[in-house]
N, C-alpha and C positions, 0 to 999 in steps of 0.2 A: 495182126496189128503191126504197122511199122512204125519205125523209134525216129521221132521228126526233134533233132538236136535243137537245142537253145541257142535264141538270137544270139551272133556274136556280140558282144556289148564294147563298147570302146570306153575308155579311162574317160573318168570325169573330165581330166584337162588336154583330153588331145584334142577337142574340136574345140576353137578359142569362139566365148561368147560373144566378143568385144563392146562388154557394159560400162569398161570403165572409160573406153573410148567415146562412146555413145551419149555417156552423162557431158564429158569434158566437150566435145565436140556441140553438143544441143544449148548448153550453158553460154560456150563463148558465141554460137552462132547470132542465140537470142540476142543477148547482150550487145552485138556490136555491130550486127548485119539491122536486123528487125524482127517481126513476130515470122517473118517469113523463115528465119532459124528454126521455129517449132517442127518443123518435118524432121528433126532431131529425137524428137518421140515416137517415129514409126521406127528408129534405126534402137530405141531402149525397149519396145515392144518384142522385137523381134530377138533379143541380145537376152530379155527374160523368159522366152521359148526354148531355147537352147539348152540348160540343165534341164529342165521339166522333159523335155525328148530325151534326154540324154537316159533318165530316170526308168522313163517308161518303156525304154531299148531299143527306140524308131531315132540307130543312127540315120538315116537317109532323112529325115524331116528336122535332125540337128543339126544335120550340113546343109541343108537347105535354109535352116532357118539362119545361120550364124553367116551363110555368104551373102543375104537377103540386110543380116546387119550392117555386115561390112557396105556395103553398097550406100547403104543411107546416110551411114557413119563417114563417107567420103563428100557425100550432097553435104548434109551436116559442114561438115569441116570443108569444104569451096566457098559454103557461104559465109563460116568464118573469114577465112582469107579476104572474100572481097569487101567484107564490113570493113574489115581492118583495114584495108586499103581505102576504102572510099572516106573511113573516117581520118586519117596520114593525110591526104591529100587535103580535106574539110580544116583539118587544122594547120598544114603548112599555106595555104590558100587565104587563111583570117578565117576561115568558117563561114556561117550566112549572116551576122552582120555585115562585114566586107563585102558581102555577096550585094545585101541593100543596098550600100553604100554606093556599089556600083552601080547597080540600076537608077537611085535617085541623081547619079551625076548624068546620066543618058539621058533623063528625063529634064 
């Protein structure tokens, strides 16, 4: 019989989950972009894999799952950014009444 040694395990916090990213990034994309922000939830799905691998000693499926977070958690946070931006512009602009206003002068 040979002696097959225990998975190497790595510390709870070296492989970063990024949930708290995940939540902050899904939240503001919702809010400010549109429902198209919810792809925010595949980046908090994958950020909640990460301890649970971490647990069960499959680091190669916690780094996978945690750079899979990171990745969405950036989609997430662009489409932050261009809410923000679209909405900055919507309000230095008058918004869509102004927007009306314009077309019924055209018309």
């Amino acid at each position: 019989m040979s002696y097959v040694p225990p998975p190497a395990s790595a510390a709870p916090g070296s492989i970063p989950n990024h949930l708290a990213w995940a939540i902050i990034a899904t939240v503001l994309a919702t809010c400010l972009c549109c429902p198209l922000g919810l792809v925010g939830i595949v980046a908090i799905v994958f950020s909640a894999k990460v301890n649970g691998l971490l647990a069960q000693g499959d680091i190669a499926g916690a780094q996978r799952a945690s750079a899979n977070a990171k990745t969405w958690c950036w989609v997430a946070t662009a489409l932050a950014i261009i809410g923000l931006l679209i909405n900055i512009v919507m309000f230095a602009t008058g918004g869509a009444e102004s927007y009306l206003q314009m077309i019924q002068q055209y018309q």
